[in-house]
C-alpha positions as CSV (number, residue, x, y, z in Angstrom):
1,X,97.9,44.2,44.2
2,X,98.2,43.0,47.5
3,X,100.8,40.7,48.8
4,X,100.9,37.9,51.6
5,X,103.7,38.2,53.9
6,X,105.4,35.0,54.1
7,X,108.5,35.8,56.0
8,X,109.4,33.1,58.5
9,X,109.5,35.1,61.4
10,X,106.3,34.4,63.7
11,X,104.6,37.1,65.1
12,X,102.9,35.6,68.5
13,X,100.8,38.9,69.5
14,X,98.3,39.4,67.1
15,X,98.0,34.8,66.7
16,X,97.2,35.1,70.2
17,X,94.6,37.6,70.1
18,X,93.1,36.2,67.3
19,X,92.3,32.9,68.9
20,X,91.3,34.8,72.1
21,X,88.7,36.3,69.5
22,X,87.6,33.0,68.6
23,X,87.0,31.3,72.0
24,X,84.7,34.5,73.1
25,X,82.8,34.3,69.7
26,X,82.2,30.5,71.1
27,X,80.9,31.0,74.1
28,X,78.7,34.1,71.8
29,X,77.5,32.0,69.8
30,X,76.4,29.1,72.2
31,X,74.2,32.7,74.3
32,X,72.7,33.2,70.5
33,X,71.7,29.5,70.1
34,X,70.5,28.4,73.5
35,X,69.6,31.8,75.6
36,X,72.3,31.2,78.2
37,X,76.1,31.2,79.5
38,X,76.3,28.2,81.1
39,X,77.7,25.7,79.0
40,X,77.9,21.5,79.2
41,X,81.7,20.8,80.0
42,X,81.9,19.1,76.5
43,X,81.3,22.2,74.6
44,X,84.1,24.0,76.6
45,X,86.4,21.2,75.5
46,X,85.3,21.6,71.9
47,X,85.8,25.5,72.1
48,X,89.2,25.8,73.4
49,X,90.6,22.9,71.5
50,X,89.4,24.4,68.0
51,X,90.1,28.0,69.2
52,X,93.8,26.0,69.4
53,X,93.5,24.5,66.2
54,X,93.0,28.1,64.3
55,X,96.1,29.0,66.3
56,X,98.0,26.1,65.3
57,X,97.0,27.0,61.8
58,X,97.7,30.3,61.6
59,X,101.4,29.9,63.1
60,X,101.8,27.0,60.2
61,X,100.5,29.2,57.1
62,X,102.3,32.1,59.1
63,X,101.2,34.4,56.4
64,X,99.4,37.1,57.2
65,X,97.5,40.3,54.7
66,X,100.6,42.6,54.0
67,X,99.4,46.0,54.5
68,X,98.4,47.1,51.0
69,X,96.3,43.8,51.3
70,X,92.6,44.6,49.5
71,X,89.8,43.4,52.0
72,X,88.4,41.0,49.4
73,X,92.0,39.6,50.4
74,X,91.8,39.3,54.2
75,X,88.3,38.5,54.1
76,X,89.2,35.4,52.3
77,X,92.6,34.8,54.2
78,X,90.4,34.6,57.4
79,X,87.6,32.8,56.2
80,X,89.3,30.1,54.7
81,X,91.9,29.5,57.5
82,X,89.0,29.4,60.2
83,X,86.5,27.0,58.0
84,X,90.1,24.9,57.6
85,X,90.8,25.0,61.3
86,X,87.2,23.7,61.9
87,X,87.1,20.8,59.6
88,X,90.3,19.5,60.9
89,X,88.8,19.2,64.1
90,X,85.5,17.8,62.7
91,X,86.9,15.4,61.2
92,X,88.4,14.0,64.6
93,X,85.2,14.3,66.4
94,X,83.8,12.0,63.4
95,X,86.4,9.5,64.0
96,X,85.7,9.6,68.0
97,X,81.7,9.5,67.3
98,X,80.7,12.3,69.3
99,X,79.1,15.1,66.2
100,X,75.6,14.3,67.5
101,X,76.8,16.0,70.8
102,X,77.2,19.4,69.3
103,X,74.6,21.9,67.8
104,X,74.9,22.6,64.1
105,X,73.5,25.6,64.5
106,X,75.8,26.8,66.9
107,X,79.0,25.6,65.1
108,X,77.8,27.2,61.8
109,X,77.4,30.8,63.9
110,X,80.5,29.9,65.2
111,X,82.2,29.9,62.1
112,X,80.9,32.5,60.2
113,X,81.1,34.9,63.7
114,X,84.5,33.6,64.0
115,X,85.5,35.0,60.0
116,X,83.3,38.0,60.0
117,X,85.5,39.7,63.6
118,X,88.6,38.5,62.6
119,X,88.3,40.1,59.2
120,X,86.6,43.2,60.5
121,X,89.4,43.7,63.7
122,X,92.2,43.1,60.9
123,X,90.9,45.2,58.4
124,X,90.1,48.1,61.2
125,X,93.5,48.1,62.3
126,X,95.2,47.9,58.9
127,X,92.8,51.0,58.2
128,X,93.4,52.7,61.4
129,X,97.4,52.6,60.3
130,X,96.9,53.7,57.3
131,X,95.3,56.9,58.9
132,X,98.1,57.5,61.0
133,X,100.6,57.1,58.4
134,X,99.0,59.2,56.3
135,X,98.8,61.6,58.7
136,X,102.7,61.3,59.5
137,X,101.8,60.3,63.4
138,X,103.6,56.9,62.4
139,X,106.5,57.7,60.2
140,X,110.1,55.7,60.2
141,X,112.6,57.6,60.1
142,X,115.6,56.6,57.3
143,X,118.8,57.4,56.4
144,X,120.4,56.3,52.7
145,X,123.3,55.1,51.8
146,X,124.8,55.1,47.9
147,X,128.0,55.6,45.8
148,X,125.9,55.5,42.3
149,X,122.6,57.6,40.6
150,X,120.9,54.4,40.0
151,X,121.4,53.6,43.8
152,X,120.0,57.0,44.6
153,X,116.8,56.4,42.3
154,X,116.4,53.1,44.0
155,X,116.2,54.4,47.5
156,X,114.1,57.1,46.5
157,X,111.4,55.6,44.9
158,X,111.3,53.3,48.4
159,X,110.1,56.4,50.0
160,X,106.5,55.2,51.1
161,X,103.8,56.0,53.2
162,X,105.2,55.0,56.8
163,X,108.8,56.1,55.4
164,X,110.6,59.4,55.8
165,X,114.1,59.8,54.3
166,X,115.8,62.4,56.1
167,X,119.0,62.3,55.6
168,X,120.9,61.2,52.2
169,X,124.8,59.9,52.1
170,X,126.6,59.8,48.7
171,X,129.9,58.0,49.4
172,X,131.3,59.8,46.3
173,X,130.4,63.3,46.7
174,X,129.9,63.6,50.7
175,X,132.4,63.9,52.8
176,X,131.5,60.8,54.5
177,X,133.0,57.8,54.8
178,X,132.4,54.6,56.4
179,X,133.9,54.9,59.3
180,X,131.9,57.7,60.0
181,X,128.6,56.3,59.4
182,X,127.8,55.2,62.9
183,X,128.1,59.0,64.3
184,X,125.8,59.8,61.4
185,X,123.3,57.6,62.4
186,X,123.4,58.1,65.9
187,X,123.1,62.0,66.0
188,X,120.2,61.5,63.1
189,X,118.3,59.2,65.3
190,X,116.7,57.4,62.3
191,X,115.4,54.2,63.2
192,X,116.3,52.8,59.9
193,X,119.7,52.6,57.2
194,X,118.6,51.7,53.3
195,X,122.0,50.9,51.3
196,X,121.8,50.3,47.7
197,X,125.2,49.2,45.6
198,X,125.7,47.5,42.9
199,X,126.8,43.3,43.7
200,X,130.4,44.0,42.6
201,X,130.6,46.8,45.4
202,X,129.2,44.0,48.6
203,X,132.7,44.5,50.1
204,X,131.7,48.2,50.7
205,X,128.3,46.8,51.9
206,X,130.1,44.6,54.7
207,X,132.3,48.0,55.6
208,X,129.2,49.5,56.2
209,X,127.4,47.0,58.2
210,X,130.7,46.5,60.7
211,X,130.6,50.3,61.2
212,X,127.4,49.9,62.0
213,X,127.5,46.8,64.4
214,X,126.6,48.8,67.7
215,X,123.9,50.3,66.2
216,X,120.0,49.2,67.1
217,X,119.0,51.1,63.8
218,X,117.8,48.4,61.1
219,X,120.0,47.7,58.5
220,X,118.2,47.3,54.8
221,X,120.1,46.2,51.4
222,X,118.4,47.0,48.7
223,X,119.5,46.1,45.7
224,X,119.5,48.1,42.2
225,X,116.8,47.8,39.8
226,X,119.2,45.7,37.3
227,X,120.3,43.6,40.4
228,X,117.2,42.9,41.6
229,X,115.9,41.0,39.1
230,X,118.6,38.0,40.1
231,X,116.5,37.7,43.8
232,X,113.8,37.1,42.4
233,X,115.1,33.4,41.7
234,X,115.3,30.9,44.2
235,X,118.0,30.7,46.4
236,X,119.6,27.2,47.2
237,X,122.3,26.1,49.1
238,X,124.4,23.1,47.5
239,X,127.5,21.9,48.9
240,X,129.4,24.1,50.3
241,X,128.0,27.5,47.8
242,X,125.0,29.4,47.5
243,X,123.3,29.3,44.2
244,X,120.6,31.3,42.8
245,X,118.8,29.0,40.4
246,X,117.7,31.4,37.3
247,X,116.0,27.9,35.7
248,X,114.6,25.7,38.4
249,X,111.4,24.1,39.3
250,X,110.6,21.8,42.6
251,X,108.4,19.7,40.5
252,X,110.9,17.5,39.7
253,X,111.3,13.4,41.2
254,X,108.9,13.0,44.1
255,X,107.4,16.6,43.9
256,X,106.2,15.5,40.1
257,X,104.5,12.4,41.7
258,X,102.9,14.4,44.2
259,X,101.6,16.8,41.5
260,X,100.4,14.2,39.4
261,X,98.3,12.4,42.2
262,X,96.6,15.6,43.4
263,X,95.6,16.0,40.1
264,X,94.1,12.4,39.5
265,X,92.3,12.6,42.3
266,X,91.0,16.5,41.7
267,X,90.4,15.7,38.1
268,X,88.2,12.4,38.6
269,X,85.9,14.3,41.6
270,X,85.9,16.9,39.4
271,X,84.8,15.3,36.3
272,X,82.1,13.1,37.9
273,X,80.6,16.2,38.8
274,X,80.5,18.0,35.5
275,X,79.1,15.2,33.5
276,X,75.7,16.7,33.4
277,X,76.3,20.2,33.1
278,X,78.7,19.0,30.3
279,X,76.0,16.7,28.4
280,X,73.4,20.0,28.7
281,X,76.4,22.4,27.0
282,X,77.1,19.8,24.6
283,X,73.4,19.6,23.6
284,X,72.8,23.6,24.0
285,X,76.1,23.4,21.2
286,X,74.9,21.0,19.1
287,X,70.9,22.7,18.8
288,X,71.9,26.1,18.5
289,X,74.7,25.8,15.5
290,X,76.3,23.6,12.9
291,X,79.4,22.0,13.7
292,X,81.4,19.6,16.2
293,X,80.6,20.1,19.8
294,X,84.5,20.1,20.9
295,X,87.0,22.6,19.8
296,X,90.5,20.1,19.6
297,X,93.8,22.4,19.1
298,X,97.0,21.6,19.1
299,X,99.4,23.2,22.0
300,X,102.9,23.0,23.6
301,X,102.9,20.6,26.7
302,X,105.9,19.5,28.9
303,X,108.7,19.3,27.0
304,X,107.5,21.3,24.1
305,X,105.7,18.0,23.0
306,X,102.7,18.9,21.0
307,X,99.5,17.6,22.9
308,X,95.5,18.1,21.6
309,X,94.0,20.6,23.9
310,X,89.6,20.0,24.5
311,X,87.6,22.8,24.7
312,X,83.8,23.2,24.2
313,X,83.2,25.0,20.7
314,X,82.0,28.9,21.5
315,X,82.5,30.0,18.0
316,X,80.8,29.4,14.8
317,X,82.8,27.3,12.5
318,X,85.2,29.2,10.1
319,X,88.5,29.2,8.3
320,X,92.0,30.5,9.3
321,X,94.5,31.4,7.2
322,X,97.3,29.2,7.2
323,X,99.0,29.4,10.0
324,X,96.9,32.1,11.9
325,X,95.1,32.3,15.2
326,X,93.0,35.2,15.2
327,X,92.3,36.0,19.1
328,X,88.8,36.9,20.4
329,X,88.0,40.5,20.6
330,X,84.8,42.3,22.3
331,X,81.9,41.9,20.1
332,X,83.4,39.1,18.3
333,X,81.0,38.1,15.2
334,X,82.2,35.0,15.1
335,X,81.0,34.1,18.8
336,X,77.2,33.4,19.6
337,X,75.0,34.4,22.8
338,X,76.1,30.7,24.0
339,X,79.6,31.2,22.9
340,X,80.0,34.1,25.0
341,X,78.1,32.6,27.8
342,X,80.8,29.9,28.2
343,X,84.0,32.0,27.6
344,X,82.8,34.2,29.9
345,X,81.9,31.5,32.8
346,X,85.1,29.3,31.8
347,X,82.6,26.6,30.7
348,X,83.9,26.2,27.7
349,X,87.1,24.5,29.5
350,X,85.1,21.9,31.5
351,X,86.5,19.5,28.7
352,X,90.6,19.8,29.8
353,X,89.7,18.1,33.0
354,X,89.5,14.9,30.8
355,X,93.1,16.3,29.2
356,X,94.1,16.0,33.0
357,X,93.1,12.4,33.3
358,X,95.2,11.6,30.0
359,X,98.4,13.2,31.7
360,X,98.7,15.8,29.2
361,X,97.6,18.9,31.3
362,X,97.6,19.5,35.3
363,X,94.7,21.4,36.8
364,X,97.0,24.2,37.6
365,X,99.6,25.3,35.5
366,X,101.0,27.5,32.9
367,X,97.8,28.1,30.1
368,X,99.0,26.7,27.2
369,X,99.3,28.8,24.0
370,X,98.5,28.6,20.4
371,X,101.7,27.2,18.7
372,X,101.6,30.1,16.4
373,X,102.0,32.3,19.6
374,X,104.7,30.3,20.9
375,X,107.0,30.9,18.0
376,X,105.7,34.2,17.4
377,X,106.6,35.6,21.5
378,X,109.8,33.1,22.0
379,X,111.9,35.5,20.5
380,X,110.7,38.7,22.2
381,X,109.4,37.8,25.3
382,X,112.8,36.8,27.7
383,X,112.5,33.2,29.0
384,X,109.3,32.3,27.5
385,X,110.1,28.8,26.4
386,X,110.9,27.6,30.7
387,X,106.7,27.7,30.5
388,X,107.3,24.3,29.0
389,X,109.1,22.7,31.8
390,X,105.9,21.8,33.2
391,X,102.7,20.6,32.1
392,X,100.3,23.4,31.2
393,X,96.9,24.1,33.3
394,X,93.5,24.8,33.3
395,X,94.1,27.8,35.8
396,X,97.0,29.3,36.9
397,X,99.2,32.0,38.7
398,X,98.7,34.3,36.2
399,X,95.2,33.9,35.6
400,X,94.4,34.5,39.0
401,X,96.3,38.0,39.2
402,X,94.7,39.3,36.3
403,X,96.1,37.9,33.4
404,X,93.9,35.8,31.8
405,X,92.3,36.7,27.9
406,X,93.4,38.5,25.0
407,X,97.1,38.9,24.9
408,X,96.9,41.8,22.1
409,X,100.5,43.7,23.7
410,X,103.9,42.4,24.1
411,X,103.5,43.9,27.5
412,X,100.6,41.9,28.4
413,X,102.5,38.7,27.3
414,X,105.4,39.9,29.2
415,X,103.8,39.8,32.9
416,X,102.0,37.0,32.1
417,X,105.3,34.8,31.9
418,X,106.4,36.7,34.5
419,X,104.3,35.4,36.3
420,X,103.8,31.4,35.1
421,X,107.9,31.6,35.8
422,X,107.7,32.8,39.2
423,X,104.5,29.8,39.6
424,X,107.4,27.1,38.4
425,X,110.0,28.5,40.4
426,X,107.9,28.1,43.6
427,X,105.4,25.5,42.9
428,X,104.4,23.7,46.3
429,X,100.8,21.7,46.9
430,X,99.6,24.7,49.4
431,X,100.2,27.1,46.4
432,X,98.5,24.8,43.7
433,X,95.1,24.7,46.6
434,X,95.7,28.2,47.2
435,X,95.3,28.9,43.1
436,X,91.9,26.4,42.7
437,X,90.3,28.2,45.2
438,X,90.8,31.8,44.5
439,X,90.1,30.2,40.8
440,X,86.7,29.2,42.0
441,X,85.7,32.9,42.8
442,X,87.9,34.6,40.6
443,X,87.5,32.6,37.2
444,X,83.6,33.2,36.6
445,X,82.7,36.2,34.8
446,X,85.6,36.9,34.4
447,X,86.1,40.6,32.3
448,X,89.2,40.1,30.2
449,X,87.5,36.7,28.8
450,X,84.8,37.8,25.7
């Protein structure tokens, strides 16, 4: 699955050429709408000073498609920074009074001319690199550096496509030692060093990187597959010590608040709108089998405080034994042709916006379990129980990569933790938006929900 860079560094070349690419698809798409290249001075304004909007918006999400990025992916990175850039700036020429100025058909060209080339000169060049690399015309060249097996399997399972490792040091069984390194790397002319140790050996690390201080060759730690696991925590500076925070969530004090307002305001837009298509499921429920319209279980919310999930009733009323959730499966005879309808769609979760109002859900969120399942997985499944240190959600991190349905394997139950902790560890208001819209393409018809 692809992965957005978000490394801090900002990379000015390909920002700059991108919003070049917007200010000539403005003047193209004022030659498609009017026939000519001469333009009123007010529509130059308006093109350069949204072109540097997209710019400015860009260098603040600084985040572009990693290069194993799918094109679903950078179609809908580009799209959605562009319409953002545009409405900022809309909304200032609403305050100023000026809209009626402007063509509508020209700023709707604009836009979608304005997605459509930056996605297709992104995705040509992540193509054309691809080529090369798999071609070996653009290959790194890297030298490794270990004293343990576990090191060695490490650094060679980084060997990708773009990667050559062509030369190997063993600080055990070589006879090279650190001192000697920067030789080494000189005469192998590899651009770049990979080191994996184990955290009790860093002072070897820091040996290594000394020798190594007059060389332009980058310098990569990579840590073991048992150590790696710690960096995938948060990393926080408190006093005067570093700390990695293996429990931790930013939705604490004024972060909560925050939360909480987005999701009043979200959840009452939201649930305005739905009333009708609600009051038609609730009716298409009601005449097509016996029984309540709403589905009411009990879950784990914040806290571990039980809470009564809503849900629109997609199965035909039954008993359980005691204690038992039985979980959907394909071809389920307990579901009707409406019952699968809404599970499939997500209708059938339309209600928990109205669990959002009452405070005891978010819209985004870990999705809250069966109780049954919570004490069943707690036990096997490491760290299961920090779910519960926020509220549950109607979507999520892990719904949107994939993990949304039948849990029927440990494993399946495993990444999907995996992946609510990583959500709490890292929670911010961009990522919550970020979630509800890929939510809004990705959680209809969706396969793993029958």
């Amino acid at each position: 699955m692809g992965r957005v860079n978000t490394t801090p560094n900002i990379n000015v070349v390909p920002i700059v050429i991108d919003t070049i690419l917007v200010v000539l698809m403005g003047y193209f798409s004022y030659f498609l709408r009017f026939g000519e290249w001469v333009l009123p001075p007010y529509y130059h304004l308006f093109i350069f000073a949204a072109s540097l909007t997209t710019g400015l918006v860009l260098v603040v999400f600084n985040s572009y498609p990693s290069a194993d990025s799918k094109l679903r992916e950078i179609f809908f990175y580009f799209t959605s920074r562009v319409v953002l850039s545009f409405s900022i700036f809309m909304m200032l020429l609403v305050f100023l009074k000026v809209t009626q100025l402007y063509s509508r058909l020209w700023l709707g060209a604009w836009i979608s001319l304005s997605s459509l080339v930056l996605f297709s000169a992104h995705a040509a060049y992540q193509q054309l690199v691809a080529g090369l690399q798999a071609k070996g015309k653009m290959t790194n060249d890297v030298l490794i550096v270990y004293r343990t097996e576990q090191g060695y399997d490490t650094l060679k399972g980084m060997d990708t496509a773009g990667y050559r490792i062509c030369k190997e040091v063993n600080l055990l069984k070589d006879d090279v030692e650190c001192h000697g390194l920067a030789d080494l790397v000189e005469s192998s002319r590899v651009s770049e060093v990979w080191i994996s140790m184990p955290f009790n050996d860093f002072a070897t690390v820091d040996q290594i990187t000394y020798e190594l201080r007059h060389s332009l060759a980058n310098i990569r730690f990579i840590p073991q597959h048992n150590d790696a696991r710690l960096l995938k925590h948060r990393i926080s500076y408190l006093g005067s010590q570093y700390t990695i925070d293996l429990s931790y969530t930013p939705l604490d004090g004024f972060n909560r608040c925050v939360k909480r307002l987005e999701d009043l305001i979200l959840a009452t837009l939201i649930s305005l709108s739905i009333i009708p298509v609600c009051l038609i499921i609730a009716l298409a429920i009601r005449l097509t089998s016996e029984g309540p319209v709403l589905f009411k279980q009990k879950r784990n919310g914040m806290g571990g405080e039980k809470i009564t999930v809503y849900k629109f009733r997609s199965m035909e009323v039954h008993n359980e034994e005691q204690g038992a959730v039985t979980q959907a499966k394909i071809d389920d005879a307990r579901i009707p042709p409406l019952g699968h309808f809404l599970r499939r769609t997500s209708l059938d979760e339309l209600p928990q916006f109205f669990n959002v109002l009452q405070g005891r859900m978010s819209i985004v969120g870990p999705r809250p379990h069966a109780l049954v399942h919570n004490e069943y997985y707690k036990d096997l499944v490491q760290s299961y129980m920090w779910r519960h240190k926020v509220k549950p959600g109607i979507t999520g991190w892990a719904q949107i990569n994939g993990y949304r349905g039948r849990t029927d394997t440990l494993e399946k139950m495993s990444r999907r933790v995996e992946h609510d902790l990583w959500y709490i560890n890292n929670w911010s208001l961009w990522l919550d938006l970020k979630i509800i819209l890929k939510s809004c393409y990705k959680g209809f018809f969706n396969k793993n929900a029958y």
